[in-house]
gemmi code that builds the backbone of each chain (N, CA, C; Angstrom):
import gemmi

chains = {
    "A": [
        ("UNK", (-44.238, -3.685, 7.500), (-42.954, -4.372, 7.270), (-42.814, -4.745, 5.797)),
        ("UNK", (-41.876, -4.757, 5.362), (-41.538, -4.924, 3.993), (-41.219, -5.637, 3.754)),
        ("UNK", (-41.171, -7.096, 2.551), (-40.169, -8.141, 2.604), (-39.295, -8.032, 1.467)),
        ("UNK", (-38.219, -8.881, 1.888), (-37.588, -8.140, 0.474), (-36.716, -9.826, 0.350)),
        ("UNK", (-36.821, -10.573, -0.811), (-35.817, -11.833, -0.746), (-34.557, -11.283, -1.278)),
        ("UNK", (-33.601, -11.439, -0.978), (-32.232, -11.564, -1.770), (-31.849, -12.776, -1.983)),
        ("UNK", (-31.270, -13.487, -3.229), (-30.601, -14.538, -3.456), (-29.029, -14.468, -3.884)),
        ("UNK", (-28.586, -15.252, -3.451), (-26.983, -15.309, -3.639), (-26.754, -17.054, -2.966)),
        ("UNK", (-25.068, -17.078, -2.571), (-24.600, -18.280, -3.029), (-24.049, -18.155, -1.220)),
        ("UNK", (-24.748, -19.317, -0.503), (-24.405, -19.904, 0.420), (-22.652, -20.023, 0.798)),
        ("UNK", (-22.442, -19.432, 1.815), (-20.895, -19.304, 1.922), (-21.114, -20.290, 3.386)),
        ("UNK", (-22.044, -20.378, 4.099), (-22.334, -21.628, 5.394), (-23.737, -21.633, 5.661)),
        ("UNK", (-23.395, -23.355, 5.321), (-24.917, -23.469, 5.949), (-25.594, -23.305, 6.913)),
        ("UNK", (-27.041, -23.626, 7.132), (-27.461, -23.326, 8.159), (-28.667, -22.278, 7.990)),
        ("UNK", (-29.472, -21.388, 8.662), (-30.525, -20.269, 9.263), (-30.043, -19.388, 10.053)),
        ("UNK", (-30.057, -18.482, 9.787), (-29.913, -17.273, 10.831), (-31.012, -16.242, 10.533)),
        ("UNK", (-31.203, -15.627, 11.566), (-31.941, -14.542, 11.702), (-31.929, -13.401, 12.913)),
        ("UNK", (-31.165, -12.411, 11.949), (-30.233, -11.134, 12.685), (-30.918, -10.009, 11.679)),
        ("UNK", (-30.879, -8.816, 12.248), (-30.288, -7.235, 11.766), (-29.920, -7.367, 10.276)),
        ("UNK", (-30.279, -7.048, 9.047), (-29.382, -7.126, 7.982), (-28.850, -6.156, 7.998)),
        ("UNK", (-27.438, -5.865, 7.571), (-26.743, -4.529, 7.231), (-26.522, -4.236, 5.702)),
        ("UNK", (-26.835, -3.033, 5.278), (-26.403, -3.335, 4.043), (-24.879, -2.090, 4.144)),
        ("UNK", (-23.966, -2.952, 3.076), (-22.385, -2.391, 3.125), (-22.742, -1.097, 1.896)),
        ("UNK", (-22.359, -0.054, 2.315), (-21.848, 1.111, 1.173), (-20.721, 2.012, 0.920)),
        ("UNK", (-19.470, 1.816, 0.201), (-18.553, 2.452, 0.521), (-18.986, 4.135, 0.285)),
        ("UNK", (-18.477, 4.507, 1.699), (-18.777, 6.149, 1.199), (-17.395, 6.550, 0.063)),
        ("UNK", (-17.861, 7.169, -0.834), (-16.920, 8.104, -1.686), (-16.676, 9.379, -0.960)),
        ("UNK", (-15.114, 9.591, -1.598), (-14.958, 10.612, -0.532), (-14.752, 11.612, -1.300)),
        ("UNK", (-15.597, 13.067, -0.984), (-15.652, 14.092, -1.991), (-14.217, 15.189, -1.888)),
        ("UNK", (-13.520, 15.205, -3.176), (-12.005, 15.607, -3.334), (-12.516, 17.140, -4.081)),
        ("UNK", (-12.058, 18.167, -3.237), (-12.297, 19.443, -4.029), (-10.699, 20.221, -3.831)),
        ("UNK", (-10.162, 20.285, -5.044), (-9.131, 20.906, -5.114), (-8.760, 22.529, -4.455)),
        ("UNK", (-8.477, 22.756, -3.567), (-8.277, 23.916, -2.756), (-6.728, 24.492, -3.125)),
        ("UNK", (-7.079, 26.079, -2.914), (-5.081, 26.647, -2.372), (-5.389, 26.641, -1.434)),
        ("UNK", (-3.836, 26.994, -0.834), (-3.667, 26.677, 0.299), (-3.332, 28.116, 0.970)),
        ("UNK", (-2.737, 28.686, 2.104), (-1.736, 29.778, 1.926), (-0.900, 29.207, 3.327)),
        ("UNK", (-1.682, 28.510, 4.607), (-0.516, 28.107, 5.323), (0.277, 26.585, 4.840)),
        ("UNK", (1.178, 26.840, 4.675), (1.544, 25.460, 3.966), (1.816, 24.806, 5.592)),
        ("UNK", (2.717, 25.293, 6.322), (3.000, 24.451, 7.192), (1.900, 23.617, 8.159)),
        ("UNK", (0.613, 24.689, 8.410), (-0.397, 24.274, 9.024), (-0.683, 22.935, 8.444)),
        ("UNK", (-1.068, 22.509, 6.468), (-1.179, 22.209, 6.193), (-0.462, 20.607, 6.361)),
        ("UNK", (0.947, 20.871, 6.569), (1.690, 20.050, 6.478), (1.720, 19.305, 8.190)),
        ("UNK", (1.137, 20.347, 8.908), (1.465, 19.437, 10.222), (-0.071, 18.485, 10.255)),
        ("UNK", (-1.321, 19.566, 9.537), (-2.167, 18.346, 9.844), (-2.821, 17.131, 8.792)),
        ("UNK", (-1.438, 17.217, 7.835), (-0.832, 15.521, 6.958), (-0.282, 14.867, 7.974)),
        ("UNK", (0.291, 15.670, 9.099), (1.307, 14.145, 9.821), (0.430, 14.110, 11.242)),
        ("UNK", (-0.628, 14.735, 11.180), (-1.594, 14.230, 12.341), (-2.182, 13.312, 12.319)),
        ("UNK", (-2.825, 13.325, 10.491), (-3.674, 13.031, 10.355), (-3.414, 11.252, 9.814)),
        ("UNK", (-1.915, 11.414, 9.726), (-1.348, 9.904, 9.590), (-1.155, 9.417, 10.830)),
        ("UNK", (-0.844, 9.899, 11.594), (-0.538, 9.228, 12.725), (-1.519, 9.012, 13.315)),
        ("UNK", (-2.759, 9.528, 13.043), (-4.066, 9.284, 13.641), (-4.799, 7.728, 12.910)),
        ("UNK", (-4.254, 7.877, 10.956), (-4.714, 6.662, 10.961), (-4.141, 5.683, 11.462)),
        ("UNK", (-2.460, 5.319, 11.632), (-1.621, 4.616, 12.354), (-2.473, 3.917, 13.420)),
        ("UNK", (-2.438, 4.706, 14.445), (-3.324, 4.363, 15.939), (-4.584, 3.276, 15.151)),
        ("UNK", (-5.507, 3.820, 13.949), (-6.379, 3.071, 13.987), (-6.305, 1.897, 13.489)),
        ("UNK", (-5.250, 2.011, 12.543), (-4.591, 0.848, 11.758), (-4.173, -0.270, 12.952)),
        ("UNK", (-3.587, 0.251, 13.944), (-2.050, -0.738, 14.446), (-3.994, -1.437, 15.864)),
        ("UNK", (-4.722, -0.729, 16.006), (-5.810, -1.569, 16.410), (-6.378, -2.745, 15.984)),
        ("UNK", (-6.818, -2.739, 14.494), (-7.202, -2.996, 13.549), (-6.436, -4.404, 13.813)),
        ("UNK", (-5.438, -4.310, 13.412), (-4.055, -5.037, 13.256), (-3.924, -6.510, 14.123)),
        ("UNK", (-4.167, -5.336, 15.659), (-3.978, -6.364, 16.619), (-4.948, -7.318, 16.930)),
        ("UNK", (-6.294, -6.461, 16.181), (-7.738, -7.420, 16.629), (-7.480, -8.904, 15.511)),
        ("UNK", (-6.976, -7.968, 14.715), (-6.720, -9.221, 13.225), (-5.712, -10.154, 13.526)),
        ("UNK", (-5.093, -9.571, 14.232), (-4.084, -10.803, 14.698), (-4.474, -12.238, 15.622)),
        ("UNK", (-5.379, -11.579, 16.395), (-6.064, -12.175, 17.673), (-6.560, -13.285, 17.006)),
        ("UNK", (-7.785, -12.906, 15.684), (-9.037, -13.127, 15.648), (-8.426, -14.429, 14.293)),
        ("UNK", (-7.709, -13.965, 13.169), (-6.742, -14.538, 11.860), (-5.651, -14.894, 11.802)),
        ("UNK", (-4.499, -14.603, 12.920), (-3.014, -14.897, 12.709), (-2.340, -13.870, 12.053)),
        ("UNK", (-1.354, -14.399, 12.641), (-0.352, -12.946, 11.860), (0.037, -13.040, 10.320)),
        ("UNK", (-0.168, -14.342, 10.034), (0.204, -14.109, 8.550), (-0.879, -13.631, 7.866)),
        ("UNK", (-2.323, -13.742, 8.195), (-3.142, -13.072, 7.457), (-3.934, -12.161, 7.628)),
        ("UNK", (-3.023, -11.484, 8.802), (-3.191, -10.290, 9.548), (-2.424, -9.431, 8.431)),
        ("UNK", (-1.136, -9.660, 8.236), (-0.062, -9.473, 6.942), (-0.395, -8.136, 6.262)),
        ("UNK", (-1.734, -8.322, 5.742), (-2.160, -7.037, 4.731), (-2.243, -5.228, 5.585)),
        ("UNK", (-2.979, -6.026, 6.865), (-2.882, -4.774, 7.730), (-1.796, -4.112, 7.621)),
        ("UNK", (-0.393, -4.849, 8.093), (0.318, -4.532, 8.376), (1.025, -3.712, 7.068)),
        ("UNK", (1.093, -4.056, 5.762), (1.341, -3.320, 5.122), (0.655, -2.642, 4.605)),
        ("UNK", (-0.452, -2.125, 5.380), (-1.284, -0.896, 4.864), (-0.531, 0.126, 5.786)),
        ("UNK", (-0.014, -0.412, 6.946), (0.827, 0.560, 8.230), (1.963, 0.984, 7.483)),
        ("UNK", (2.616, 0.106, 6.712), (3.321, 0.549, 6.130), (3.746, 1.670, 5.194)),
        ("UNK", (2.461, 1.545, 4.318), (2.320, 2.704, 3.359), (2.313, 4.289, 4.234)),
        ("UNK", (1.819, 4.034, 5.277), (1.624, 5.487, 6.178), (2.950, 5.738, 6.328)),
        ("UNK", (4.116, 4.907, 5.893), (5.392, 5.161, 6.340), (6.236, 5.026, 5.185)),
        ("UNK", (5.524, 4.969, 4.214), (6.462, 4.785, 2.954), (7.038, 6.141, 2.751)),
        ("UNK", (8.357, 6.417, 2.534), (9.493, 7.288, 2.692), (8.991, 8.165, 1.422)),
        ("UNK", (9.046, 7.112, 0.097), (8.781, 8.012, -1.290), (7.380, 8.364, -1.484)),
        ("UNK", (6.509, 7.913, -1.129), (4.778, 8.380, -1.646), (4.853, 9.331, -0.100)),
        ("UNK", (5.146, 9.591, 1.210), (5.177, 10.994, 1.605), (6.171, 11.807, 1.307)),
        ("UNK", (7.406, 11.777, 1.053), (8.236, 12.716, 0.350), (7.641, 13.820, -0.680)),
        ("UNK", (6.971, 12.352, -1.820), (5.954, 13.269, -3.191), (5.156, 14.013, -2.380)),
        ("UNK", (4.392, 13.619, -1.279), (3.290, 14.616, -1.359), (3.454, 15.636, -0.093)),
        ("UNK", (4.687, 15.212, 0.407), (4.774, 16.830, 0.639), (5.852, 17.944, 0.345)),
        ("UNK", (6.469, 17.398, -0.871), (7.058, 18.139, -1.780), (5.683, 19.191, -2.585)),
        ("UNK", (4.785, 17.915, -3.027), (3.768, 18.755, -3.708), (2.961, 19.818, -2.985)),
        ("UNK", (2.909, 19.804, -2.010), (1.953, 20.180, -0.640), (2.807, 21.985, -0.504)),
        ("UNK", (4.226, 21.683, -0.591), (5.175, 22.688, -0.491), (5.493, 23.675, -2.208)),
        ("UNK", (5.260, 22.632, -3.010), (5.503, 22.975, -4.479), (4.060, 24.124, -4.517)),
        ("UNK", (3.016, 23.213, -4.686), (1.760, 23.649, -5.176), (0.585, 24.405, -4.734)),
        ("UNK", (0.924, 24.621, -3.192), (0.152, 25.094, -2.353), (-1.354, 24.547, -2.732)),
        ("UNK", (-1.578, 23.384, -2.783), (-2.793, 22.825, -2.775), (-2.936, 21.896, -1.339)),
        ("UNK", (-4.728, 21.812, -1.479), (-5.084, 21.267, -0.383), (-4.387, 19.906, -0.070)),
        ("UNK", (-3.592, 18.914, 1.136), (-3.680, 18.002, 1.044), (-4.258, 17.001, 0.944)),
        ("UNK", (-6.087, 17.023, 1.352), (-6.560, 16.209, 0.331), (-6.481, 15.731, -0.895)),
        ("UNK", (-6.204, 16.869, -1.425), (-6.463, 16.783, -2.607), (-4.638, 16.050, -3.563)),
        ("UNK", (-3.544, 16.756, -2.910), (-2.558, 15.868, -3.192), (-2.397, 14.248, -2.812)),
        ("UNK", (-3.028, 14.172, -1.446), (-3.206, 12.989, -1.087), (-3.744, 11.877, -2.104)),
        ("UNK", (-4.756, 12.461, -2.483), (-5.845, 11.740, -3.148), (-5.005, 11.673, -4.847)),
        ("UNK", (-4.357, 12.386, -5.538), (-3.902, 12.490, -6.455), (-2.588, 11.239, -6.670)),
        ("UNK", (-2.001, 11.485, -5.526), (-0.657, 10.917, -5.513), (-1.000, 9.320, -5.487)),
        ("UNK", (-1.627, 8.707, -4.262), (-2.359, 7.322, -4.323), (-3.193, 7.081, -5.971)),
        ("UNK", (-4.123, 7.595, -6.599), (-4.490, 7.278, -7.369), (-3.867, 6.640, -8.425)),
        ("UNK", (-2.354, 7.530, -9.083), (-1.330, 7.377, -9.416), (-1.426, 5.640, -9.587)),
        ("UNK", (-0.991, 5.214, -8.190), (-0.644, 3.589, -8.110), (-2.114, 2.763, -8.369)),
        ("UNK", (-3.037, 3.278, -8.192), (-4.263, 2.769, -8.250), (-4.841, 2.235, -9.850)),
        ("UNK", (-4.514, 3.430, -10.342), (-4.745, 3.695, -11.613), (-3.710, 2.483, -12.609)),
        ("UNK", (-2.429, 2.656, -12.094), (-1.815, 1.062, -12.441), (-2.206, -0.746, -12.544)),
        ("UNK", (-2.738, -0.233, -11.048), (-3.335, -1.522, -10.980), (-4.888, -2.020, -11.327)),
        ("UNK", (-5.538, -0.791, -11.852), (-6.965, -1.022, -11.772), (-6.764, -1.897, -13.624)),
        ("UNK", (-5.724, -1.326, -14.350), (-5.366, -1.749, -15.872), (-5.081, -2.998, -15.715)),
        ("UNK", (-4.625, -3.921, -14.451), (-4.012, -5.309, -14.690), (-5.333, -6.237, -14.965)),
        ("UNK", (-4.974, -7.058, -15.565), (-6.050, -8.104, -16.032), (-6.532, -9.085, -14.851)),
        ("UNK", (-5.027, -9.199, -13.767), (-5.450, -10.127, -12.530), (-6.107, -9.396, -11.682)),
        ("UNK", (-7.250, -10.357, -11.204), (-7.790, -10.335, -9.985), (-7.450, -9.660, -8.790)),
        ("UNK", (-6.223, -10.564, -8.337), (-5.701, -10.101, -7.311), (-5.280, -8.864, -7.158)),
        ("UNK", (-4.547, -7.964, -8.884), (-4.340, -6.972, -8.262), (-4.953, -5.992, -8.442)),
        ("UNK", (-6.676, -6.136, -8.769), (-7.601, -4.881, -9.095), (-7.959, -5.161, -7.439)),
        ("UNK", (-7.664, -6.286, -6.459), (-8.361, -6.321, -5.108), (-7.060, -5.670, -4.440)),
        ("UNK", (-5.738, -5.423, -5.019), (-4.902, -4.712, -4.163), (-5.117, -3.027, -4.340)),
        ("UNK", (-5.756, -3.073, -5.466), (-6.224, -1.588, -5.465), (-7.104, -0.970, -4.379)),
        ("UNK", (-7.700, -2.098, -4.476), (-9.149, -1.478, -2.933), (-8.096, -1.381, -1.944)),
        ("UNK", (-7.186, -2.302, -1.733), (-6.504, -1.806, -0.222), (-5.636, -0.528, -0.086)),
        ("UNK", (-5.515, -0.410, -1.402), (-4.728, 1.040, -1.278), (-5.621, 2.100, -1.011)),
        ("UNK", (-6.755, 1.786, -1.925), (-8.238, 2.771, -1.721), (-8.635, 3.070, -0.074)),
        ("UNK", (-8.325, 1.866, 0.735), (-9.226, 2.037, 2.062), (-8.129, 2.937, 2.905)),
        ("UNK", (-6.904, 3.002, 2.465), (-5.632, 3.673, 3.541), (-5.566, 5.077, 3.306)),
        ("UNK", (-6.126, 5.322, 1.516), (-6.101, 6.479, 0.876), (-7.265, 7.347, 2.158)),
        ("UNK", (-8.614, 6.454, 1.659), (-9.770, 7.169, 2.246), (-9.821, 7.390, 3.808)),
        ("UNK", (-8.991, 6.972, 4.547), (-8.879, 6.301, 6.340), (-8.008, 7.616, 6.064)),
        ("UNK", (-6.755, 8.101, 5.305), (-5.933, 9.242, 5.994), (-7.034, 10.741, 5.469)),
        ("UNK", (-7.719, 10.438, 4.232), (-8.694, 11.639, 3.730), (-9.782, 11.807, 4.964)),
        ("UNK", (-10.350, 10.634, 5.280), (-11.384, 10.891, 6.460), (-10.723, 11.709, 7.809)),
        ("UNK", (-9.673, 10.988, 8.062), (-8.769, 11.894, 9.159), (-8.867, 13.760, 9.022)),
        ("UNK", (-8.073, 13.687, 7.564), (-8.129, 15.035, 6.845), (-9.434, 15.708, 7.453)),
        ("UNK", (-9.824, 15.706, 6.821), (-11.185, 16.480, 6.606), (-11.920, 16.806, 8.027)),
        ("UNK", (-11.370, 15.811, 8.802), (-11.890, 16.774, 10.586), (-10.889, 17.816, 11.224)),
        ("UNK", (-10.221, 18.305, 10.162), (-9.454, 19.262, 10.557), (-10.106, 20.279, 9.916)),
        ("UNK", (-9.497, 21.542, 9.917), (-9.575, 22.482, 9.493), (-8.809, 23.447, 9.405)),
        ("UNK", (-8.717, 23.991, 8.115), (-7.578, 25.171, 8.574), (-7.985, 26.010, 6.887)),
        ("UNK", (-7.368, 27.066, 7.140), (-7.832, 28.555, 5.855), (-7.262, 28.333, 4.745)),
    ],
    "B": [
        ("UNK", (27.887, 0.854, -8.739), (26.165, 0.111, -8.590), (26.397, -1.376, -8.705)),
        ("UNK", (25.465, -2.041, -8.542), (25.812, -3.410, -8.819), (24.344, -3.770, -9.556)),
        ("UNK", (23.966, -4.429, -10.584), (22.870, -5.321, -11.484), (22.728, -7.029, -11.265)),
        ("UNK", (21.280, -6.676, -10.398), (20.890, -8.421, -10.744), (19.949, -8.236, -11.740)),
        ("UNK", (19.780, -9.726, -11.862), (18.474, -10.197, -12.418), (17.612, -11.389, -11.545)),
        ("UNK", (16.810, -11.276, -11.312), (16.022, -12.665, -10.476), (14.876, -12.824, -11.242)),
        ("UNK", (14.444, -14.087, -10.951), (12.802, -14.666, -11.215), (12.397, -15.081, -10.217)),
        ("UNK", (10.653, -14.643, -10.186), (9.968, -15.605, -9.405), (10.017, -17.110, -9.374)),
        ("UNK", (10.144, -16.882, -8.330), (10.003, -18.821, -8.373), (8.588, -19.466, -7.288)),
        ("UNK", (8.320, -18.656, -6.742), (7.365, -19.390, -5.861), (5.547, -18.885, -6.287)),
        ("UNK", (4.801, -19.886, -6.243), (3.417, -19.982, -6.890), (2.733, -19.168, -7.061)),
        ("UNK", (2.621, -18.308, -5.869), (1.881, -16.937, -5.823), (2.188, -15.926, -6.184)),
        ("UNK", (3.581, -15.720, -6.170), (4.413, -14.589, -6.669), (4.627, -13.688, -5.786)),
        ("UNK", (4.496, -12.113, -6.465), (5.267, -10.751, -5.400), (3.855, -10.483, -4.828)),
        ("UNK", (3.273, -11.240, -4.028), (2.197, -10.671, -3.033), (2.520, -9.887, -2.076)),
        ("UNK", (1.447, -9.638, -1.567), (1.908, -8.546, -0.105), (2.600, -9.267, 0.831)),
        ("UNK", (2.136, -10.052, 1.287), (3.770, -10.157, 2.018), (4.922, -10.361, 1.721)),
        ("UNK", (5.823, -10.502, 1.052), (7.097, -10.343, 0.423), (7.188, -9.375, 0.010)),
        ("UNK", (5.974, -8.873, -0.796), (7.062, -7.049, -1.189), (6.640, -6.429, 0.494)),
        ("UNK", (6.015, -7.044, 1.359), (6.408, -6.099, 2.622), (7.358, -6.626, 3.322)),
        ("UNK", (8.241, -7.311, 3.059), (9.144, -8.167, 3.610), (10.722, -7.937, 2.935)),
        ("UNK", (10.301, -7.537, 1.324), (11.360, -6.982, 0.644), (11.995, -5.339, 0.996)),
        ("UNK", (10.633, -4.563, 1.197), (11.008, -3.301, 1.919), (11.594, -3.269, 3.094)),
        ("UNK", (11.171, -4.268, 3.753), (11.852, -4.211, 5.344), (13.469, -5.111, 5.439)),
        ("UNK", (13.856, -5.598, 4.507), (15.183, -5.947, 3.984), (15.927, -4.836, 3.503)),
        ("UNK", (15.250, -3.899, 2.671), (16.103, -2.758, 1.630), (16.313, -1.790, 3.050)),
        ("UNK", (15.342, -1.661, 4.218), (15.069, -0.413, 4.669), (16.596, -0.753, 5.728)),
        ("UNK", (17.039, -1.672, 5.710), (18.381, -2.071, 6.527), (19.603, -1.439, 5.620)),
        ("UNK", (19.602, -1.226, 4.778), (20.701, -0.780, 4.422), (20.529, 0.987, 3.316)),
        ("UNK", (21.452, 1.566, 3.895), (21.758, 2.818, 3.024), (21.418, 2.606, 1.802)),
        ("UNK", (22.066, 1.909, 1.055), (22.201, 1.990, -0.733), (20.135, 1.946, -1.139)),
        ("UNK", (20.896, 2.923, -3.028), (19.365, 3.091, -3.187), (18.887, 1.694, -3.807)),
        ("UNK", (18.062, 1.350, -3.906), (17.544, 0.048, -4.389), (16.460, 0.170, -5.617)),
        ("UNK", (16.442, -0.347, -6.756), (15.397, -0.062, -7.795), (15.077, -1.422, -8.281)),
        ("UNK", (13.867, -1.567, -8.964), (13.386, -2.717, -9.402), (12.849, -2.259, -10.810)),
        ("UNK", (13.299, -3.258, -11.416), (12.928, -2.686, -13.170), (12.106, -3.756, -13.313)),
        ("UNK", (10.868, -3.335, -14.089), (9.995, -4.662, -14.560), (9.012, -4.102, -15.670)),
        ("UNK", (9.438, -4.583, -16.893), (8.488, -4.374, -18.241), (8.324, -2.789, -18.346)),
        ("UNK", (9.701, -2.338, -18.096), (9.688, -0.674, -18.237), (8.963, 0.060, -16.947)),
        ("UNK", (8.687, -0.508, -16.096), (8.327, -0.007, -14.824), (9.528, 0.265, -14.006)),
        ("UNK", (9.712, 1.455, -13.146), (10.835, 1.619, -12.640), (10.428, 1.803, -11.250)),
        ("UNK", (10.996, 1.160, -10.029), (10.248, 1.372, -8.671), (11.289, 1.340, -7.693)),
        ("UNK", (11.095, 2.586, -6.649), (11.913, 2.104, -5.681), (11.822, 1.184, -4.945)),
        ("UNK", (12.764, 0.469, -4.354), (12.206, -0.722, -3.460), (12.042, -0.628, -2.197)),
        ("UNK", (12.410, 0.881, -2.152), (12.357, 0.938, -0.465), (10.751, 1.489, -0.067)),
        ("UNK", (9.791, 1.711, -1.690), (8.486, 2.424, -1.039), (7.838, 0.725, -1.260)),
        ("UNK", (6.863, 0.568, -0.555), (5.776, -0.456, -0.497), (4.642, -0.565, -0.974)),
        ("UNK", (4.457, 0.912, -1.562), (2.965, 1.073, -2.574), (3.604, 1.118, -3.689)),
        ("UNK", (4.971, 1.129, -4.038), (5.679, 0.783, -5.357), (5.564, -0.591, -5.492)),
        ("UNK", (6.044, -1.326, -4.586), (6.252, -2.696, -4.748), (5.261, -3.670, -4.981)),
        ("UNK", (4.095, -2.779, -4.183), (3.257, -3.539, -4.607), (2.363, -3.442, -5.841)),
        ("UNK", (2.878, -2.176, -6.157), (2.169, -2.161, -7.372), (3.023, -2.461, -8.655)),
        ("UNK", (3.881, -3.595, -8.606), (4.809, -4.411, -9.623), (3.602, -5.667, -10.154)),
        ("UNK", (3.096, -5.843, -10.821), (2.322, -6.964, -11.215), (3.440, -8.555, -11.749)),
        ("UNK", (4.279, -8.895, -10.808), (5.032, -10.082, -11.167), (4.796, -11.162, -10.655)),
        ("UNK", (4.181, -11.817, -11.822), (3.749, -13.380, -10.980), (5.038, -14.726, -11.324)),
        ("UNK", (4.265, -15.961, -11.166), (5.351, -16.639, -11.143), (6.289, -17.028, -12.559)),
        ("UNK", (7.522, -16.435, -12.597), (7.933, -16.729, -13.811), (8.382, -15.789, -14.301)),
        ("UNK", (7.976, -14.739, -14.103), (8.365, -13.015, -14.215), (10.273, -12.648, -13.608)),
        ("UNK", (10.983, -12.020, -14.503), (12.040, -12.092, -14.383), (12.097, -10.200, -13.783)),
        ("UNK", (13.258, -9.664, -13.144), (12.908, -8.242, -12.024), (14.864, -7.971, -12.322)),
        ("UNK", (14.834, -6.943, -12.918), (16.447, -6.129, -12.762), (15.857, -5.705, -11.381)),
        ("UNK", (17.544, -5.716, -10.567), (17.411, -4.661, -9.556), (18.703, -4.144, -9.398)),
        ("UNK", (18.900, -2.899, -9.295), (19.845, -2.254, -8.797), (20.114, -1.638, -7.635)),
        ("UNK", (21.370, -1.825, -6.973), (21.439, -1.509, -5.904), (22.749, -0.328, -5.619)),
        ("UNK", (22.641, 0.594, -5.598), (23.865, 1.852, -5.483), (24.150, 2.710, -3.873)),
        ("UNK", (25.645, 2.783, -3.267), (25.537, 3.342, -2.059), (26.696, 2.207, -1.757)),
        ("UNK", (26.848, 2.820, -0.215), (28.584, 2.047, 0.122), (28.120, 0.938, 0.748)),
        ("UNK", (26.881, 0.199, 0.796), (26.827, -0.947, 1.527), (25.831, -1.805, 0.146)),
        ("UNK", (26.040, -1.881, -1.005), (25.305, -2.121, -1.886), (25.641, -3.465, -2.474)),
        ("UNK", (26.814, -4.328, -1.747), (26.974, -5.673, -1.599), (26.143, -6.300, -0.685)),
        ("UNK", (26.247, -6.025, 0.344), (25.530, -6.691, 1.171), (23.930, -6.706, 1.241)),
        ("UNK", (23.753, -5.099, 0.382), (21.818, -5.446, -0.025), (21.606, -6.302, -0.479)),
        ("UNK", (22.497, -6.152, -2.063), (22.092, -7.283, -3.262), (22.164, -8.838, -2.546)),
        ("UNK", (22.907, -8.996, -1.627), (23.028, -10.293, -1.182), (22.020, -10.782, -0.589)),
        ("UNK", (21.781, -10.081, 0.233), (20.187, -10.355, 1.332), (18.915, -10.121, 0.169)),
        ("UNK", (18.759, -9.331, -0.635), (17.653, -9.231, -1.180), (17.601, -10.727, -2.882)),
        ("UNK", (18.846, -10.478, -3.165), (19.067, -11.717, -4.173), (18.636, -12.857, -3.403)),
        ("UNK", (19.188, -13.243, -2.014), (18.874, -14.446, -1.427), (17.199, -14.741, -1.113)),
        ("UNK", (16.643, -13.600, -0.754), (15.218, -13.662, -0.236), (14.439, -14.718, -1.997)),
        ("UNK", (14.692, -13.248, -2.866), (14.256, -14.225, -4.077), (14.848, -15.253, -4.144)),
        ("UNK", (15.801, -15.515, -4.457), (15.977, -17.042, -4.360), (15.347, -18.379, -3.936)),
        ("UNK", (15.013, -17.587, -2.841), (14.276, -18.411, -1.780), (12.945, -18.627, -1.784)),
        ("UNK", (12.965, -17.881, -2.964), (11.551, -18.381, -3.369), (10.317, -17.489, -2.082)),
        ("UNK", (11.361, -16.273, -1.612), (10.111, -15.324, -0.576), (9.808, -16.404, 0.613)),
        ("UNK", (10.523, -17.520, 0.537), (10.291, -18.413, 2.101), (8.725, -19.403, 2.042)),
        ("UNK", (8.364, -19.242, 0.660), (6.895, -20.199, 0.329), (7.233, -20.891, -0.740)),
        ("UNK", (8.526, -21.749, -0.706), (8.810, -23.358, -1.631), (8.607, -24.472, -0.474)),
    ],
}
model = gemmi.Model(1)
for chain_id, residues in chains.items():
    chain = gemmi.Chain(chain_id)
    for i, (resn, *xyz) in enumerate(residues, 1):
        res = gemmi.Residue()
        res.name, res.seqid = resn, gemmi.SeqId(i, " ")
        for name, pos in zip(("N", "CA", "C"), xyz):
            atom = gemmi.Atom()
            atom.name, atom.element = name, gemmi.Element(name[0])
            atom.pos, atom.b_iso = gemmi.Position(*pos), 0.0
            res.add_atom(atom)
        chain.add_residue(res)
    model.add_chain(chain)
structure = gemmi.Structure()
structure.add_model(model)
structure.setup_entities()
């Protein structure tokens, strides 16, 4: 057995002794592809949203249960973005323009806004970047259990 | 078209809930809706636009609103700011 101390800053007091987990965001590997069926392409962008939807609007409801709806709130406009009219328009204009993979537009188009906010000096909105990051990576993870030529 | 101007008025500013609250106001009516801020140009009807407006409290927002129901946006969406987003 190995011991290992970690120190950090008490968020509640008290002893416990559980399982440690340690958190790692997976990065998600973006390789720019052509495409040649665009439509294939394009139906499994709107699978693959509606697939995160389902996991989102779960998510949502547990957060509601567990936090309230107002600070459930963020969920909900992460559901949103899956429905934002102009950031899917762009990318599947581009999807149709460029015959590239939709990962890879996916991942391009979000960055875009990311890349805005990662420059702000506040806090808050280099932490609104991660939430765009987790909706980006939730529709790329979807992606990528598909397949197509 | 019609041109406002508003300021924040309430502590926290354009957090996520109000710009998800501002989209779901614009998404009621036809006309196009834009938000100008420090040369940033955004639609208001997307929500990864809105939120990516960095306006805190005190921050002043052109918006334009164009289309045949583009009184009655500016009204509902002028009033929301006003209102300080419903957290005065």
């Amino acid at each position: 057995m190995k011991n290992n101390v970690l120190k950090g800053i008490a968020a509640a007091p008290g002893i416990s002794i559980a399982t440690a987990y340690r958190y790692e965001k997976e990065v998600e590997n973006i390789i720019d592809e052509s495409i040649d069926n665009v439509e294939e392409a394009l139906n499994n962008l709107d699978e693959s949203i509606q697939k995160s939807k389902k996991e989102l609007k779960k998510i949502f409801d547990l957060a509601v249960t567990k936090m309230g709806e107002k600070r459930a709130g963020i969920f909900e406009a992460q559901m949103m973005i899956l429905e934002d009219p102009v950031l899917l328009d762009n990318i599947k204009e581009r999807i149709k323009k460029e015959r590239r993979a939709p990962i890879f537009i996916v991942d391009d188009e979000f960055s875009k806004y990311q890349k805005i906010l990662a420059q702000s000096q506040e806090t808050y909105l280099k932490e609104r970047g991660h939430d765009i990051d987790d909706i980006k990576n939730r529709i790329i993870r979807n992606l990528k259990k598909k397949k197509w030529k | 078209m019609i041109e406002k101007e508003v300021e924040i008025i309430n502590n926290a500013g354009l957090h996520t809930r109000p710009a998800a609250t501002i989209v779901k106001i614009a998404a009621k009516f036809n006309s196009d809706f834009f938000i100008n801020k420090d040369g940033m140009h955004i639609n208001g009807k997307s929500i990864i636009g809105v939120m990516t407006l960095a306006a805190e409290k005190g921050s002043k927002l052109k918006l334009t609103f164009d289309g045949d129901d583009e009184k009655e946006a500016a009204e509902a969406i002028v009033d929301y700011f006003e209102r300080g987003f419903d957290e005065l």
